[in-house]
N, C-alpha and C positions, 0 to 999 in steps of 0.2 A: 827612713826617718832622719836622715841627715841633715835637714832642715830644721832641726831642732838647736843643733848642738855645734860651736863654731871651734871647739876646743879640742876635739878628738885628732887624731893623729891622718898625716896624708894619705897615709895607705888607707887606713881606715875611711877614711871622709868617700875616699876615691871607690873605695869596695862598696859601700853602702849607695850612694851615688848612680854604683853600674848596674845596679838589685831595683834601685829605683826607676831608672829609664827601662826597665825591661818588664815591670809590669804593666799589668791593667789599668789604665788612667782613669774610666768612666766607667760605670754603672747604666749602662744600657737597660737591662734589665731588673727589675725590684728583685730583692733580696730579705726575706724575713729575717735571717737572723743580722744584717747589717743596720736594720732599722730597729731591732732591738736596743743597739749602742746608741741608739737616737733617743730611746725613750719611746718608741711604736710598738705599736701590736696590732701588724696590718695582719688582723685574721683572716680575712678573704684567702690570704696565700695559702694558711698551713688547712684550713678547716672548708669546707669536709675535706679529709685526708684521700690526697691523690689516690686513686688506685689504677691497677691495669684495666683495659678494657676487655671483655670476655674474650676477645678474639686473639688478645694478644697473648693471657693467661694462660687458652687453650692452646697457642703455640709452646710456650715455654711446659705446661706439665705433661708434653708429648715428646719432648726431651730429656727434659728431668726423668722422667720415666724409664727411658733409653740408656739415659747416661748413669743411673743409680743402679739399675738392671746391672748393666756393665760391671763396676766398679765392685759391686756385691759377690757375682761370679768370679772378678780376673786380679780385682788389687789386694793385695797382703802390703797394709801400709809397714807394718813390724819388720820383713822382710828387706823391706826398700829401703829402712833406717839401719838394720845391719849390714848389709852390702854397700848401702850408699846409692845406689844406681837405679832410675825405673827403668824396667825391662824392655827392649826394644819391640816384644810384643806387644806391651802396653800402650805406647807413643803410638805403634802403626796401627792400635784396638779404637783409641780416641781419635786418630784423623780421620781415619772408617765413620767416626760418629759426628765429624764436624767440627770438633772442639778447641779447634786452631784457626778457627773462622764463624766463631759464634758469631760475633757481631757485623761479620763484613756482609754488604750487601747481596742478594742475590743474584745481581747481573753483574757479579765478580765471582759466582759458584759459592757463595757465603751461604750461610745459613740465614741470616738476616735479623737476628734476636736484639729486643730492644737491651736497652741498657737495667732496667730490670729482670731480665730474662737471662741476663749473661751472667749477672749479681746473684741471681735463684741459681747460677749454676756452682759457682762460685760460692756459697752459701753451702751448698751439698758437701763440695770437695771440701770445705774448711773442718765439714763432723768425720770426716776420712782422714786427711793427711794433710801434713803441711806442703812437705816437699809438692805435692800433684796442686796443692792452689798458687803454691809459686810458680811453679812452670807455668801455667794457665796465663796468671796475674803478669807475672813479671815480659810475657809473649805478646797479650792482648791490649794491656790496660797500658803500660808503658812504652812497649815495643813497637815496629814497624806499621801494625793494623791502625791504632788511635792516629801518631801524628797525620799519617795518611789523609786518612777518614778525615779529617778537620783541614789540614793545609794541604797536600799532593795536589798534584796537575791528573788532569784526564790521563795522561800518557804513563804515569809514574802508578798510577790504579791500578793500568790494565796490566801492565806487566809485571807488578809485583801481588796486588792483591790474592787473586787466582791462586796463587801458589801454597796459600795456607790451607786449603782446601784436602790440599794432597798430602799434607804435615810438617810444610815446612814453617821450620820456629825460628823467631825474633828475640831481638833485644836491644836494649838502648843504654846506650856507651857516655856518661857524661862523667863520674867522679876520677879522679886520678889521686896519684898519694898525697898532692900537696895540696888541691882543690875539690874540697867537699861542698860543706854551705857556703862556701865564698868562691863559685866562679870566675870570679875575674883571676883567680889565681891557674888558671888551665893554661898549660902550655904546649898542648895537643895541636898542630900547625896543619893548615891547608894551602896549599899557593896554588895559584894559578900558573898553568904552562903560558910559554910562551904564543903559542896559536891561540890562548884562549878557549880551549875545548875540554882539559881536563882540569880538575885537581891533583896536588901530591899532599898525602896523609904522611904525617911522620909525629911518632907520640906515644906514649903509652895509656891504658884506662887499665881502673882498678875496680874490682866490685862489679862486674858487670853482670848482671842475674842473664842466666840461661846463653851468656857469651860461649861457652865451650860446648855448645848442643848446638847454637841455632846456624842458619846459614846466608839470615841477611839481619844487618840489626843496624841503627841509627847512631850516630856519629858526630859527637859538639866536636869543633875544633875550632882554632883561633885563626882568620883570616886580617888580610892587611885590615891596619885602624882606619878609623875615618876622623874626618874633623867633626866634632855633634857644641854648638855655641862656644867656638871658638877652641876648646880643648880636643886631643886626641883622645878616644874613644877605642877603645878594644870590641874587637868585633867576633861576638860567637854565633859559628853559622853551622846549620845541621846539613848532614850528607848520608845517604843509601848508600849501604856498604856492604856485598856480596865479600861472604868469609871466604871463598876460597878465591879471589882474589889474591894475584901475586904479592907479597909483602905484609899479608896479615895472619900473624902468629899469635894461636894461644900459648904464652906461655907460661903459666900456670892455673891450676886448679884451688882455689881456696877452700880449705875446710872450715867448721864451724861447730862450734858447740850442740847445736841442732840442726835443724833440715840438711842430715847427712848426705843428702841425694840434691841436693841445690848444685844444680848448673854455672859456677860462680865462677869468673877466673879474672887473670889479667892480660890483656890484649894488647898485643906490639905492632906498631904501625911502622912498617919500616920502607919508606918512599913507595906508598900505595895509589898508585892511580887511577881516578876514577872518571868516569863522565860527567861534565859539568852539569847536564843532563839530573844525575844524582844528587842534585842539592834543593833540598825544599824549602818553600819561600825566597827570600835573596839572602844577599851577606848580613851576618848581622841580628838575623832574627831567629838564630839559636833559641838562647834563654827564653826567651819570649813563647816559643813553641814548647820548651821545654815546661814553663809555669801552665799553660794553656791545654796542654797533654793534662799534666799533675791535676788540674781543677776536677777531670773527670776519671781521670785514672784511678785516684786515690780512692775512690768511693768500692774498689773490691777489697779491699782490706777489710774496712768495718762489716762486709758481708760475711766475707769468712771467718770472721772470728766469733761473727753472730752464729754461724752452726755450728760452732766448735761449742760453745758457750751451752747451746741446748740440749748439744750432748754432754755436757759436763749436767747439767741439769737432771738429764735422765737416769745418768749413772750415782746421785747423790741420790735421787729420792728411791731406787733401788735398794741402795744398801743402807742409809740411814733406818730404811724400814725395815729390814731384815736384820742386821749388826745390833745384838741385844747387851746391856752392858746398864750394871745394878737392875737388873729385873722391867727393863724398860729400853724398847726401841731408840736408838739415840737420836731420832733428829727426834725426840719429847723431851730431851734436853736442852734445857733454852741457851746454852752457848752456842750448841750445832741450829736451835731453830731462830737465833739473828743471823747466822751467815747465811742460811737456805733461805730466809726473807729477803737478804740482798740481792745474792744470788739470783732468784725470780726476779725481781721487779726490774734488777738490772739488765737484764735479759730482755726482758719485755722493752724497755726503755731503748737497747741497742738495737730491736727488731722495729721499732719505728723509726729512728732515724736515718739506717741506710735505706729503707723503705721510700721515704721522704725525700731523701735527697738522691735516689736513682732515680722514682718520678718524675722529680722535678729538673733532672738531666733532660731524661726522654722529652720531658714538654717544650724544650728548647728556649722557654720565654720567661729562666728565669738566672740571674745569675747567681752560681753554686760557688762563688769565691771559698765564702766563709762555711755553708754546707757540709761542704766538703771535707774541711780541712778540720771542723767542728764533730762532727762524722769519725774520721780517723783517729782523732785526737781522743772523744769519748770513750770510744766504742774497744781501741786495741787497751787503755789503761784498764778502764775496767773487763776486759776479757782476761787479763792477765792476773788480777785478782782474783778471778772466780776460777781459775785454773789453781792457784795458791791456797783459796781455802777448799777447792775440792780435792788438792792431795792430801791437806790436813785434817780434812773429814774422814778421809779413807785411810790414812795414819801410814804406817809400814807397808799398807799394799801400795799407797799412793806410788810412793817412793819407791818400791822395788818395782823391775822389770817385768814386764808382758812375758817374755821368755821366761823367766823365774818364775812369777807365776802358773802358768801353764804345767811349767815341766812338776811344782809339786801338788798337782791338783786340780790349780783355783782356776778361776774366770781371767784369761789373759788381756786384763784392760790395763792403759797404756797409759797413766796418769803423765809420768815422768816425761813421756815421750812428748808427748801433747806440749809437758810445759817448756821444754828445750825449744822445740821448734816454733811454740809461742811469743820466745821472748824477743826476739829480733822484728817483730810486728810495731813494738815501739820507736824502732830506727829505720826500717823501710820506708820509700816515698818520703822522707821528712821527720826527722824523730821527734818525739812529744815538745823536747825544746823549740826546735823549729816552729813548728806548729804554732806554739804559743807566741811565737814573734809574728809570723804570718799572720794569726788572726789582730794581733794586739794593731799591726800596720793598717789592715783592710779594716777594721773598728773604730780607730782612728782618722779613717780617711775621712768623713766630714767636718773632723777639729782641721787638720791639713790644707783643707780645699780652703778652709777660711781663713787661716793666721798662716800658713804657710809664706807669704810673702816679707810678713813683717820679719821675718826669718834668714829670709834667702840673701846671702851676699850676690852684690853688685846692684840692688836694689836703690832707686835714689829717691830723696826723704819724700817729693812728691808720689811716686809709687807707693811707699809708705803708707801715706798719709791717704789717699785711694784706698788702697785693703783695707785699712784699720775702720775707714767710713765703712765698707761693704760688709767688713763682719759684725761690727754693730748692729748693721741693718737686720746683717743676717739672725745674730742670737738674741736681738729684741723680739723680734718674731718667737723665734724659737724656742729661747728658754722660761719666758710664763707659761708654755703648755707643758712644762714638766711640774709644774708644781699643781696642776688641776688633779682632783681627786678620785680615783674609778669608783667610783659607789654600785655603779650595775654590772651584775651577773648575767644579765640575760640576752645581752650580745653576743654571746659564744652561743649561748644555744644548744646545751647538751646537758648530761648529767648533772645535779647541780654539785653534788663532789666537784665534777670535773670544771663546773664554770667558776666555784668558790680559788681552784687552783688558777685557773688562768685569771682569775680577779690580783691574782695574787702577783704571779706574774709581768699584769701591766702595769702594778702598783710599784714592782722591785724595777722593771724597766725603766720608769722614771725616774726613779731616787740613783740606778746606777748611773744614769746618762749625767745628772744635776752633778752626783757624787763627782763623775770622772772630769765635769767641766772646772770644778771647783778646785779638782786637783793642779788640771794641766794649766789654771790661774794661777795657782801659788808657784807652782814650779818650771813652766814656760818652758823655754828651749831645752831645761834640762831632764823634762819629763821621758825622754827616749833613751836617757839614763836608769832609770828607775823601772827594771825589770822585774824585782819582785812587788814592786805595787801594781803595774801592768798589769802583772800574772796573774791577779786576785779579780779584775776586771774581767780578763779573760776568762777565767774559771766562772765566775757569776753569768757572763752573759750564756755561756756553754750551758748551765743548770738552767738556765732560761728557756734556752731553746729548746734542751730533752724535753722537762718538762711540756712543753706546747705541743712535742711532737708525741710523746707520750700521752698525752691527753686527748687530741685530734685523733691520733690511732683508735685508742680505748672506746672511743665514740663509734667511730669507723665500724667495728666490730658486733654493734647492736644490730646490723641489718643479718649476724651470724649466726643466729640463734643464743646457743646456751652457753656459749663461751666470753658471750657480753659480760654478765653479771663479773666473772673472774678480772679478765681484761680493765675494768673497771676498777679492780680492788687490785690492780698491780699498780696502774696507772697513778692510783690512789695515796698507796704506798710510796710511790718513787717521790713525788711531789712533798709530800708534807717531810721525808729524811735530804730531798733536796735543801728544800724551805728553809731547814736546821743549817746545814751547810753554807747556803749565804748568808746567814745571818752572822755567823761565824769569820764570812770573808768581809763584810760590811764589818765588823766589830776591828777586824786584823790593821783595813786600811786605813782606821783612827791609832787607834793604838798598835803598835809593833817593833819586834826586834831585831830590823832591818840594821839600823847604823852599826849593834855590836854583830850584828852575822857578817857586815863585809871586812869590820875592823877585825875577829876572827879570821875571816878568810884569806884576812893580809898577812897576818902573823906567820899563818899555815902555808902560805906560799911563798913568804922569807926563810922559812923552815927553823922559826920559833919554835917549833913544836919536834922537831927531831929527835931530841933527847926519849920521845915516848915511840921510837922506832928501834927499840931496841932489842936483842938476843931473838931476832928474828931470821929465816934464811935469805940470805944474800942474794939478787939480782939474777 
């Protein structure tokens, strides 16, 4: 969004700037929840809700089958959290079953499973353990398989692909200590030999998921700049990197508050040579593979946290209904029967949207920019809540250990554990902050496309005066059809609960698009400033989406029998305590106490406020 803002600092302009040439510039593809920010409600996209095709379903529940089989017999998740470690029978039990090559094709020995099928797997392991959907997740979705799949050469397939078949595991090397969300900060080096045949790696990486397991994993590094419109340009370019390759040292192990068995470490490149051969796409187009990975990658988080979620579900309505307390089952207590409300409908609401946006991976014809990251964003916040209030439903057992329990009696269920290795799902792939700048940029992309010029230095007044005609033209058109009124329900086509919600819907899609144009008129370039107003957009258009996918699901479900009527009355639920919630962000972006939260937050960061740091323990 640096186009917005001529006042920020050079580092800055310059970081934002290199974030910018590295994404996606076009929409190839429609996008439901991108036309949402429009003020659209192209239902054809979301309704009828995608589903798998028989043949594909009967592949993945002939796995599922195998792989739940497995897991039920051979994993003790409680064990792998005490030790830290899965067991080497275990790793050699799942490449036995494929699991390190769900998705890669079968004329590479893959299994071949769509991207829904790999999510249904993924979805399992998540009601199991955390540590076993990391390994999977952090192998498949981010590591060597994806960027392959998408960028590799014929030649870089046949030789690496194969190989996961047999078990061998990946990973993907981009953060370092000084370069997390700001890339351009990596100082991970590639140079070209002098023959021109190899690279030399020299660098460290931090945070590397399954870096200390795997034995070939992907590699940003910075290669010589280029000139890109007259300035130098920093260049990240990805490389295949076999670990036992001379010069590459784990050397250390990272522990964690949870997922004590995460394959996590830091990785030393110490003049590592590789084949030029090893670099996929050309110089440069790092980041780029790296965002383009992420688009589809991200979408197994929100999977796993959705079976985690339904087992939290299973385990509340268990002992709510057995735990008697004043002569009455407690979830008949209406404190415990609003969280168990949540709890379901949220559930149901997270089982539609990775649902939806693995679909509509597998369909290839749609782009999951915002999907995706809308998806992750949802789905791990509120999995994390419903982990929060099912240890407070369960009170003291929540909180005490599986081993404790067990050894005095009880049911050794693992609330605590669950929530430990839960909580880092907000920071993986993009933490919730992220996310919300991610969607607020790609949301924003059709304000961009249009006044972006009047913006941009080096622009001369003629250029100017050009954009300024063109977006005129452009939001003459466009913004009368935000103020037309939806009066009909019967273009959805379903339940009328269900069509009154998405009336509702196309109605609040209007009013937010009109809303955010009216904003980014009063405050123009400095709108990319103003993150907690952003954030209430992004929030809105997010209850937007569930919403439509929650409701397109709900529908979905009438061809199921007797699970429709339910489906319906979650759907039902989620939408009208949504409805409440925008209203509420709608109300915030008029009125709010944005000026004294930053003027507070200045105070607290001149250290105003020290004096109330006091007779505490020391550093």
């Amino acid at each position: 969004m640096s186009m917005f803002d001529k006042n920020i600092g050079k580092e800055a302009r310059a970081s934002l700037e290199f974030a910018e040439d590295s994404r996606e510039t076009e929409w190839v593809h429609p996008s439901f929840a991108a036309l949402l920010y429009q003020g659209k409600v192209k239902w054809d996209l979301m309704h009828p809700f995608p589903r798998q095709s028989d043949e594909d379903k009967k592949l993945g529940d002939e796995f599922l089958a195998k792989l739940e089989a497995y897991l039920e017999a051979n994993y003790d998740a409680d064990e792998v959290d005490k030790t830290g470690e899965i067991p080497e029978s275990i790793l050699k039990g799942l490449a036995e079953l494929g699991c390190f090559a769900m998705k890669i094709p079968t004329q590479y020995n893959g299994l071949g499973l769509s991207q829904v099928n790999y999510n249904r797997a993924l979805h399992l392991t998540g009601s199991y353990c955390g540590n076993l959907t990391a390994l999977l997740s952090a192998h498949q979705s981010i590591g060597v398989p994806q960027p392959l799949l998408m960028f590799g050469t014929d030649e870089q397939k046949e030789r690496f692909l194969p190989r996961f078949r047999d078990g061998a595991i990946s990973a993907f090397a981009l953060t370092e200590a000084n370069a997390g969300s700001d890339p351009r900060a990596m100082t991970t080096t590639a140079t070209l030999t002098e023959d021109g045949s190899h690279y030399v790696i020299n660098g460290e990486k931090l945070w590397c998921t399954n870096g200390t397991k795997a034995n070939v994993i992907v590699v940003m590094a910075v290669t010589p700049p280029k000139i890109v419109r007259g300035k130098e340009r920093k260049q990240i370019t990805a490389f295949l990197v076999e670990m036992d390759t001379p010069g590459v040292e784990v050397v250390h192990r990272c522990r964690f508050m949870g997922l004590k068995a995460l394959y996590n470490g830091v990785i030393r490149f110490t003049d590592v040579k590789i084949p030029k051969e090893n670099m996929i796409l050309e110089e440069g187009d790092g980041l780029r593979l790296a965002l383009k990975t992420l688009n589809t990658g991200r979408l197994s988080i929100p999977a796993g946290v959705t079976g985690s979620s339904k087992w939290c579900m299973k385990i509340n309505r268990k002992w709510t209904n057995e735990r008697v307390q004043w002569g009455h089952p407690i979830g008949e207590h209406e404190t415990i029967a609003g969280k168990q409300a949540k709890i379901a409908s949220d559930t149901f609401a997270m089982d539609a949207v990775w649902k939806v946006a693995s679909t509509m991976a597998d369909n290839k014809h749609f782009d999951i920019r915002l999907e995706a990251a809308i998806a992750k964003l949802f789905n791990t916040v509120a999995h994390y809540e419903i982990l929060q209030q099912t240890l407070q439903i369960r009170g003291g057992r929540g909180f005490e250990t599986a081993d404790s329990l067990r050894a005095r009696g009880e049911e050794g269920i693992a609330i605590e554990r669950l929530l430990r290795d839960s909580r880092v799902n907000l920071i993986f792939e993009g933490s919730s902050e992220i996310m919300h700048l991610f969607i607020a940029r790609e949301a924003l992309d059709f304000h961009l496309q249009h006044i972006g010029a009047l913006f941009k230095p080096g622009v001369s007044l003629g250029g100017k005066a050009v954009a300024l005609f063109k977006m005129m033209k452009a939001y003459a058109l466009w913004y009368p059809t935000l103020w037309i009124p939806v009066l009909s329900t019967s273009q959805f086509g379903m339940d009328d609960r269900l069509n009154r919600h998405m009336r509702t819907v196309a109605r609040l899609s209007k009013k937010m698009a009109r809303t955010l144009f009216h904003k980014m008129a009063v405050h123009q370039k400095k709108m990319a400033e103003k993150q907690l107003l952003i954030n209430r957009f992004v929030q809105i258009g997010t209850e937007l989406f569930i919403m439509s996918a929650a409701c397109s699901y709900a529908d979905s479900l009438q061809a199921d029998g007797p699970n429709a009527r339910n489906a319906v009355e979650l759907a039902d639920y989620y939408c009208k305590e949504a409805t409440t919630r925008i209203g509420t962000l709608f109300r915030d972006i008029g009125r709010n106490n944005d000026a004294a939260t930053l003027k507070l937050n200045k105070s607290f960061m001149q250290g105003k406020f020290e004096w109330l740091e006091d007779e505490i323990a020391p550093n």
